[in-house]
DOSE-735561 format. One line per field, with one value per residue: chain; x, y, z of N, C-alpha, C, O in turn. Coordinates in steps of 0.05 Angstrom, whole numbers. Each point is the difference from the previous one (the first is absolute). Example, Ala and Ser with C-alpha at 12.3 -4.5 7.8 and 13.67 -1.06 7.14 Angstrom:
<atoms>
chaine = (A_A)
nc1 = (264_-28)
nc2 = (-114_21)
nc3 = (156_-27)
cac1 = (-18_16)
cac2 = (24_24)
cac3 = (0_1)
cc1 = (18_-15)
cc2 = (24_22)
cc3 = (0_14)
oc1 = (21_10)
oc2 = (0_22)
oc3 = (13_4)
</atoms>
This chain:
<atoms>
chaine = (A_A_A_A_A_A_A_A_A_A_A_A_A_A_A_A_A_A_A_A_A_A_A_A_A_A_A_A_A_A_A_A_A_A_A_A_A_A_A_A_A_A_A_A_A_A_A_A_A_A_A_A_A_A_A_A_A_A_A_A_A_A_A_A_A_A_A_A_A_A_A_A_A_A_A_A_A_A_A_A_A_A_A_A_A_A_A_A_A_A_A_A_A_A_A_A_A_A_A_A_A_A_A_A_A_A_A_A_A_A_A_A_A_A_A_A_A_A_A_A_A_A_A_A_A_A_A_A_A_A_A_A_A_A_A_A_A_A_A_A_A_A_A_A_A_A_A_A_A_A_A_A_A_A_A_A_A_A_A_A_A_A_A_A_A_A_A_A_A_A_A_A_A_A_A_A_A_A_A_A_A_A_A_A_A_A_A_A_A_A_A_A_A_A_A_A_A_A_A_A_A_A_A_A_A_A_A_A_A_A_A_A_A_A_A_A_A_A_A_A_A_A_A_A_A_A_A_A_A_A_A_A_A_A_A_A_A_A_A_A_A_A_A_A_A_A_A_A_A_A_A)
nc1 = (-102_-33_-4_30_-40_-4_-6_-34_-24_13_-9_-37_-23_-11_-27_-41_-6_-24_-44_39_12_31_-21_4_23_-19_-4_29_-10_-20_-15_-31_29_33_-20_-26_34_36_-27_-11_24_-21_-45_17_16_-16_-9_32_-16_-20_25_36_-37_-17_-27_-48_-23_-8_-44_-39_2_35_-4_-20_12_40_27_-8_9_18_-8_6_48_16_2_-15_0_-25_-9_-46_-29_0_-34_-22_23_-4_-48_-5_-24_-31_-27_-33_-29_-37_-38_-44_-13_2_-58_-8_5_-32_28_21_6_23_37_41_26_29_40_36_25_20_32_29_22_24_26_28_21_-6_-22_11_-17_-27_33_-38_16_-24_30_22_-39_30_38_-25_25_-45_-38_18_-11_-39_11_-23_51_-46_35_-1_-42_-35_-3_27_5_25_21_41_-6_2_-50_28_-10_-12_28_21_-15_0_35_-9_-30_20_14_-1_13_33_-26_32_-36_-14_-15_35_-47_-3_-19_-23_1_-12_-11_-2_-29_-25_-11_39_-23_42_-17_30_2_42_37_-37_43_-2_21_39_37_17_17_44_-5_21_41_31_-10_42_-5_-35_26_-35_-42_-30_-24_-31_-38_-35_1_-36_-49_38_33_7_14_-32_-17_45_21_-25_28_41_2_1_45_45_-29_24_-18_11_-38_-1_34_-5_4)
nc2 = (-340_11_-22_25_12_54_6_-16_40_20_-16_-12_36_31_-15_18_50_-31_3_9_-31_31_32_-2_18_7_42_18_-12_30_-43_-16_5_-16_-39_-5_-12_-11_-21_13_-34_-44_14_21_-22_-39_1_-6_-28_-6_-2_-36_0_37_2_-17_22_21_-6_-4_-43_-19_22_-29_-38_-11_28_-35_-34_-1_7_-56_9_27_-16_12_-43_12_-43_1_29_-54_-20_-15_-33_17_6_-27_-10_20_23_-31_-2_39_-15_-21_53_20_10_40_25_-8_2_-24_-1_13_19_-30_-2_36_-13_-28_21_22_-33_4_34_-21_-28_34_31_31_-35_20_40_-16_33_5_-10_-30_-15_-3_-45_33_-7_44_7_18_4_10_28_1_-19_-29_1_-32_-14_-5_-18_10_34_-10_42_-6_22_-9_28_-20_-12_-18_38_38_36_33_45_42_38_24_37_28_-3_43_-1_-7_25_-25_-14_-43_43_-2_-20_39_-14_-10_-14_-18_7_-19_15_-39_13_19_22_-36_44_-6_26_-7_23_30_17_1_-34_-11_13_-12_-45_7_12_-47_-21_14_1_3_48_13_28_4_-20_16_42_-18_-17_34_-24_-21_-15_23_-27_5_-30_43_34_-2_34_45_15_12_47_31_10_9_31_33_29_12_-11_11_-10_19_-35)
nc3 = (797_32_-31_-4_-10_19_44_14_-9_35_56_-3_7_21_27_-14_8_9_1_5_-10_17_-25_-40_50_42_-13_21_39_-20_10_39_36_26_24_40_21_23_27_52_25_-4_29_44_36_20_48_35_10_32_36_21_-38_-31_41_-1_-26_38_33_-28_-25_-9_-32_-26_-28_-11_-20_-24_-23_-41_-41_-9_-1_-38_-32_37_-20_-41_-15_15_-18_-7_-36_32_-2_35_8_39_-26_-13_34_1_-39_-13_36_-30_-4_50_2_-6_27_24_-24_-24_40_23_-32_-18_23_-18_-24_32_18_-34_2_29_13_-39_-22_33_-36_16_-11_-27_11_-29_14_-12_-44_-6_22_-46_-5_-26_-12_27_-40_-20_-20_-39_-31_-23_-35_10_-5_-1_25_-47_24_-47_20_-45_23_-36_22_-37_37_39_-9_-16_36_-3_-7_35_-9_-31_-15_41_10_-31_38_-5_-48_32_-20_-22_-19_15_-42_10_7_-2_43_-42_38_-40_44_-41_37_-3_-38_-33_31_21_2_-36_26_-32_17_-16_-5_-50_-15_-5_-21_-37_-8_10_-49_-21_2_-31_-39_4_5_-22_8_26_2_-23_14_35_-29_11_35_0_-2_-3_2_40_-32_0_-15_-15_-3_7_-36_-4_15_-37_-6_17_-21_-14_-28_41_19_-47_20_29_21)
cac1 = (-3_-15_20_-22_0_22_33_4_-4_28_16_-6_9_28_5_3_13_31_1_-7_-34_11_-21_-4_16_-2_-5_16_20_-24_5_-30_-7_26_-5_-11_22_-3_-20_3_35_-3_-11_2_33_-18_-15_29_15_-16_-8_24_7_23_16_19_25_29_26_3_-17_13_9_-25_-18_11_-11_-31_-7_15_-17_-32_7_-3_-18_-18_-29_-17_-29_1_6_22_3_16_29_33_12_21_22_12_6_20_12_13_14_32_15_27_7_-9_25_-25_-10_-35_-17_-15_-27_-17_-19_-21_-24_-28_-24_-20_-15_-16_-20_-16_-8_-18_-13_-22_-14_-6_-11_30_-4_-3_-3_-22_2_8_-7_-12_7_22_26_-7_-9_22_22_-5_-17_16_8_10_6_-24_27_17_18_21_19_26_26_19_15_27_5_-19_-5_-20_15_2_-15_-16_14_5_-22_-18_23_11_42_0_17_14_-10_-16_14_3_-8_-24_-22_-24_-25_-31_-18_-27_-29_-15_-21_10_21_13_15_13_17_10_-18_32_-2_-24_-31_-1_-7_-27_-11_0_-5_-38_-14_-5_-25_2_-15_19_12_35_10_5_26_22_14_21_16_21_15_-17_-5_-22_-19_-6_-11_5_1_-25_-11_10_-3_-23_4_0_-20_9_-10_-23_-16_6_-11_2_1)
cac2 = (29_16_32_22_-1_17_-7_-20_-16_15_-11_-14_8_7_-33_-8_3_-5_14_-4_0_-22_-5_-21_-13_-25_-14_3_-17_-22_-10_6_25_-1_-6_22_28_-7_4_29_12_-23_12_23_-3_-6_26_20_-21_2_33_25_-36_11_3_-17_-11_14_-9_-32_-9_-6_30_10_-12_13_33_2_-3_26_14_-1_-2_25_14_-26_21_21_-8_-33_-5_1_17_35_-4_13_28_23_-20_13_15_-24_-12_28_10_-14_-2_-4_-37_-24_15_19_36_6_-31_22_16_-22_-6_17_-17_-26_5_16_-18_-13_6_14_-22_1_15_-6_19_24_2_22_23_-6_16_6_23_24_16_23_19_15_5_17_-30_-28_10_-7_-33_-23_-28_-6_-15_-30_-10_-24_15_5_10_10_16_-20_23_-16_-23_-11_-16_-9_-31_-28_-14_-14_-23_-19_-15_-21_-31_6_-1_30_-7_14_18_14_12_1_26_15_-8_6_-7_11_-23_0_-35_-4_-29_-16_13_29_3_2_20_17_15_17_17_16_-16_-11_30_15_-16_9_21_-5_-12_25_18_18_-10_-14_28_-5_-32_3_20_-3_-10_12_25_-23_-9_14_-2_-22_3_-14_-11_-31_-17_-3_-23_-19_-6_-11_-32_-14_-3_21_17_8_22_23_23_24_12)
cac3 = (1_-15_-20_-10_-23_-10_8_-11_-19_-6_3_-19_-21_8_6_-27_-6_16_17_32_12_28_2_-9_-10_-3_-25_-20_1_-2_-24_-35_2_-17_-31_-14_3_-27_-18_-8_-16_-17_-15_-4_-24_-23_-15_-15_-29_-16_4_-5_-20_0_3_9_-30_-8_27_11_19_27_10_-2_20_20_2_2_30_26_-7_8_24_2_-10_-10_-15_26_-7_8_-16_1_-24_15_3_-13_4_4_-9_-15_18_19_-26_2_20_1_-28_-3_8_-23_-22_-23_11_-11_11_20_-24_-7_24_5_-24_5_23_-17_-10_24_11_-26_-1_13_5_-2_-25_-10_-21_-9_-14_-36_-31_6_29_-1_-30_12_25_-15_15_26_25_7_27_32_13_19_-11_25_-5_24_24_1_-10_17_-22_23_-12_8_-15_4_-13_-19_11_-24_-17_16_13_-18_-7_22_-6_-13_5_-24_12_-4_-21_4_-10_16_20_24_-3_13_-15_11_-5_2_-3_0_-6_-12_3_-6_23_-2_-13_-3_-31_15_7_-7_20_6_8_40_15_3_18_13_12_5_30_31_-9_-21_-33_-22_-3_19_4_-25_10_9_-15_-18_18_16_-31_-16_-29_0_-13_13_-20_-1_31_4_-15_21_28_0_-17_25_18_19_13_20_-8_9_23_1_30)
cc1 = (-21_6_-34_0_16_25_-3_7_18_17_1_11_42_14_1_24_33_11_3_-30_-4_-39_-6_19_-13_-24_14_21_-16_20_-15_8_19_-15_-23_10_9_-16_-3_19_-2_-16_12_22_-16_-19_18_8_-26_-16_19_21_24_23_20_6_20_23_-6_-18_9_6_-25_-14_15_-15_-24_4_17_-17_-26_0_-4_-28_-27_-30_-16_-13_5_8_37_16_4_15_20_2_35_21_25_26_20_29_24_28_32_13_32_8_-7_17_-19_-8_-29_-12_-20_-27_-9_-19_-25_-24_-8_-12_-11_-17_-20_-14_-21_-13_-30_-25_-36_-11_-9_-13_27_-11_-2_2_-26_-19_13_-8_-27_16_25_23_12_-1_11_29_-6_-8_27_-10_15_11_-12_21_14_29_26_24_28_11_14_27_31_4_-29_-21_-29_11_7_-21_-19_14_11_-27_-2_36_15_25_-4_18_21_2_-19_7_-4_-8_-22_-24_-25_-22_-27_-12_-31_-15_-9_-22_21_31_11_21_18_20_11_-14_31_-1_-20_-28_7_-9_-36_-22_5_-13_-42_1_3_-23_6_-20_11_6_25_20_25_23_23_11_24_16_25_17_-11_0_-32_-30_-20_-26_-1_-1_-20_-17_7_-15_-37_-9_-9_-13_9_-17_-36_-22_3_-6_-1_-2_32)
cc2 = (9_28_13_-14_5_-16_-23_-3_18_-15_-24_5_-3_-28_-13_9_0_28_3_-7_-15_-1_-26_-29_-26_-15_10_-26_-32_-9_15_28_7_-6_25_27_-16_2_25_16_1_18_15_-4_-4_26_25_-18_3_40_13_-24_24_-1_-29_-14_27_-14_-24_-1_-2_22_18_-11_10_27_-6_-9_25_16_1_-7_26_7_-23_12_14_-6_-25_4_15_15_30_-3_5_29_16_-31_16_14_-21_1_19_-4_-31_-15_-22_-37_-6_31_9_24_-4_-25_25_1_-18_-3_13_-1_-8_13_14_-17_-18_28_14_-27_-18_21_1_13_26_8_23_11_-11_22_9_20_19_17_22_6_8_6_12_-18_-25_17_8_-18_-10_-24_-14_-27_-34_-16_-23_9_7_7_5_9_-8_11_-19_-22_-10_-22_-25_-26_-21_-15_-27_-36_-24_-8_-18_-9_13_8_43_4_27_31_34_19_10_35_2_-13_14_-22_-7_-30_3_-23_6_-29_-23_-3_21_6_29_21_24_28_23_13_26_-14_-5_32_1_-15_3_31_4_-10_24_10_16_-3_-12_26_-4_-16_-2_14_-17_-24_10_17_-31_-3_21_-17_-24_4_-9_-5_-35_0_-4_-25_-28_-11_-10_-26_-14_2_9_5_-7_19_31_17_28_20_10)
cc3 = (-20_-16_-5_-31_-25_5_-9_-29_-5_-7_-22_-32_14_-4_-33_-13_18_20_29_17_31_13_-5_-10_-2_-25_-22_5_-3_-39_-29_2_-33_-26_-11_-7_-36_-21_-14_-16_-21_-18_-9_-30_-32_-16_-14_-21_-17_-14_-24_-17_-8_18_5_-22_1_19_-3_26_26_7_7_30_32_-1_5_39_27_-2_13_29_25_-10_-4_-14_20_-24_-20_-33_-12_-23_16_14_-6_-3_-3_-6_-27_16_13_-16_5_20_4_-25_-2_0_-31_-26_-27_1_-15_2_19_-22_-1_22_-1_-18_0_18_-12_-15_19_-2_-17_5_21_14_-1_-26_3_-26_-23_-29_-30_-3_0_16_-2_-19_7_16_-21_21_36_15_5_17_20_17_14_-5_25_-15_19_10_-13_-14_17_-14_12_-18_12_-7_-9_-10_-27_12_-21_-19_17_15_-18_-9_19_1_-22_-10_-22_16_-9_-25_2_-19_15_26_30_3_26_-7_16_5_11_1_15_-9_-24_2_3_14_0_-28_10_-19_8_6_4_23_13_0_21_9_-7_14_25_8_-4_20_18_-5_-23_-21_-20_-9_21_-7_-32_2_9_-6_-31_4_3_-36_-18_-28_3_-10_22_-17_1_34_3_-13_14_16_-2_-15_24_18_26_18_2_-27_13_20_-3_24_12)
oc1 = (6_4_-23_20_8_13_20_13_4_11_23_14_16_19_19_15_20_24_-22_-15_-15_-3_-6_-2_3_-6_-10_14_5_12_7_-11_-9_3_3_-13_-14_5_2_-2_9_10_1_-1_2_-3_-8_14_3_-14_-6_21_21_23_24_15_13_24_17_-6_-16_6_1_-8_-15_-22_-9_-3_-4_-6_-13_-20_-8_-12_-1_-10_4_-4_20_19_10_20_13_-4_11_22_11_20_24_22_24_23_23_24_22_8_9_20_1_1_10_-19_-21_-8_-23_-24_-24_-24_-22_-24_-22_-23_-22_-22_-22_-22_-18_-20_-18_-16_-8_7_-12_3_19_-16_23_-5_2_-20_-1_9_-21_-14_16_-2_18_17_-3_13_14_-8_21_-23_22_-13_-3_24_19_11_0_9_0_-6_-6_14_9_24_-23_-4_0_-8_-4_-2_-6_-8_8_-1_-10_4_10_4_-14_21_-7_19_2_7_-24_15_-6_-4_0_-11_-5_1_-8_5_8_-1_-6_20_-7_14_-7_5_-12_-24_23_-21_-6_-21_-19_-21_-18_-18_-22_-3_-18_-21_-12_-8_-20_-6_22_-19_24_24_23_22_23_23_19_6_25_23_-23_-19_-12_-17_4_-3_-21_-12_-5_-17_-17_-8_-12_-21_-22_6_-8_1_-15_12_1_-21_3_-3_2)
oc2 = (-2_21_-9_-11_-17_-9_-4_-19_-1_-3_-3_-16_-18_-2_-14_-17_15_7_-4_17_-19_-17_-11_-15_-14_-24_-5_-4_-22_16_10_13_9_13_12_16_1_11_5_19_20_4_2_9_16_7_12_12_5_9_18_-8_-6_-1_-4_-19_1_-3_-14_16_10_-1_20_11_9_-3_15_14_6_6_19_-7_-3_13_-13_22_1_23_-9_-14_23_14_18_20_-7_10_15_-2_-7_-4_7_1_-6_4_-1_-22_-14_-14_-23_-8_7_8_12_-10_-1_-7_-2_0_-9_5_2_-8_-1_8_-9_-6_15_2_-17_-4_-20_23_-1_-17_13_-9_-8_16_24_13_14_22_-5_9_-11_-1_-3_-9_-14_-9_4_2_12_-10_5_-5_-6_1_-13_-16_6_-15_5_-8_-3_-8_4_-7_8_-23_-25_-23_-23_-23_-23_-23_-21_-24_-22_-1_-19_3_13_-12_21_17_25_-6_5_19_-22_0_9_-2_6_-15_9_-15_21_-14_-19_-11_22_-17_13_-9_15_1_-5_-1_7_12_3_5_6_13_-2_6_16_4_3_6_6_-21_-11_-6_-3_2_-9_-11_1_-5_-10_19_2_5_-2_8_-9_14_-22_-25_-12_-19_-24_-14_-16_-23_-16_-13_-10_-13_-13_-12_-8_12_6_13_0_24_10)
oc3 = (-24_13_1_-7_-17_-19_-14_-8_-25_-21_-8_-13_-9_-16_-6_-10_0_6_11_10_3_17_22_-19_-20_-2_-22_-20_9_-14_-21_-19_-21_-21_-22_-13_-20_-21_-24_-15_-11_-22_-24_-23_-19_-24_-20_-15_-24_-19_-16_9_12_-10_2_4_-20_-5_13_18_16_24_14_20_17_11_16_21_24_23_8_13_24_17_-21_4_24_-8_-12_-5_-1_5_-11_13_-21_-4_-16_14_0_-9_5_11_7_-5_11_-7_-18_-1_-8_-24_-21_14_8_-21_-10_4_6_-7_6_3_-11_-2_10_-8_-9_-9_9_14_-5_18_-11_-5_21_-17_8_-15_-5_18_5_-6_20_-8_12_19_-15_24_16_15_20_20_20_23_-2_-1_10_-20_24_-4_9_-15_24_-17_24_-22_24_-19_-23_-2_3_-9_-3_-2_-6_9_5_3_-11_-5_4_-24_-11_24_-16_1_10_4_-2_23_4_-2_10_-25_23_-22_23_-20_21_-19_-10_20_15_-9_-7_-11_20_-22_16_-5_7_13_23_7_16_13_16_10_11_23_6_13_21_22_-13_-11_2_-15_-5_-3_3_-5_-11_10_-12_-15_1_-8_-6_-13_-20_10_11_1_7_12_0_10_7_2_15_-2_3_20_19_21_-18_-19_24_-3_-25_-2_22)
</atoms>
């Protein structure tokens, strides 16, 4: 049977991932077919272990490696590069909380994929100290502060997600000290990767309110509208530590 191109290679994809594919039965029932299907299984599971190292020191390997393949079973990549994998794997985590009993394995998730995707972002040029000398008060509230793509921030209203995530990356025991609070955080590139540091509730508000367009006059308001005691003075300093933000716009 000659397939159109499209249907073919529908059907194909369908067949890797263990999908109905009665198009192509007769080379899906082929031996080499099974072993290259594997293969593929084989990338995808590998590239989530390698995407999401938090989550699988909280469930273990064998628990991991199972979710990765149900996962990459349902959901297979859409680019060849794999460090972008896992999108909505966090979301998988969310919806079957009830097989692995973590209410905050979902945030951890979401870390590492903030980290796959600061990590692989493309360079950008970004805002110095420098570039704000001569501009008086006027004109910086009205400018816009765009945040660069290698950039990625969450507010974590339900769990410390920041400490677990940090402390399951680099293999540390949760100590029993450590309280069980609300976290913020902020990762961002440099020459020397990704880094990393918490980030309070009104710095998520107000980064969020530079990626909608707000000036930095808005943007500022409604961070202090969220947290009024927030020094934001140190936050700005922060954020320009870390190399935040994009060169100034004003449009």
């Amino acid at each position: 049977m000659n397939l159109p191109l499209g249907q073919f290679q529908d059907a194909f994809i369908d067949a890797l991932y263990l999908r109905p594919a009665p198009l192509l039965h007769n080379l899906t029932r082929q031996p080499a077919f099974a072993v290259y299907r594997n293969t593929v299984m084989a990338g995808c599971v590998d590239a989530l272990r390698a995407n999401f190292p938090s989550v699988e020191t909280l469930v273990g390997a064998g628990w991991m490696q199972q979710a990765a393949a149900a996962y990459a079973q349902h959901t297979p990549p859409d680019d060849a590069r794999l460090i972008r994998y896992g999108a909505t794997f966090a979301a998988f985590l969310q919806s079957s909380q009830a097989s692995h009993g973590l209410p905050y394995l979902a945030d951890v998730a979401r870390l590492d994929w903030h980290w796959c995707e600061v990590f692989s972002a493309i360079e950008q040029p970004c805002l110095a100290l420098a570039d704000l000398a001569g501009m008086t008060a006027s004109d910086l509230g009205g400018s816009h502060l765009r945040p660069r793509q290698s950039v990625r921030w969450q507010w974590f209203a339900a769990h410390p997600a920041l400490s677990l995530w940090r402390r399951s990356r680099e293999g540390l025991p949760w100590p029993q000290s450590q309280p069980w609070v609300a976290e913020g955080a902020l990762l961002s590139a440099d020459q020397d990767g990704v880094n990393h540091q918490p980030l309070e509730a009104g710095g998520c508000t107000f980064l969020d309110a530079c990626a909608a367009g707000h000036s930095l006059e808005g943007a500022s308001q409604l961070a202090l509208q969220r947290q009024p005691d927030l020094d934001f003075t140190s936050l700005l300093g922060r954020l320009m530590q870390a190399r935040v933000f994009l060169p100034l716009s004003f449009d």
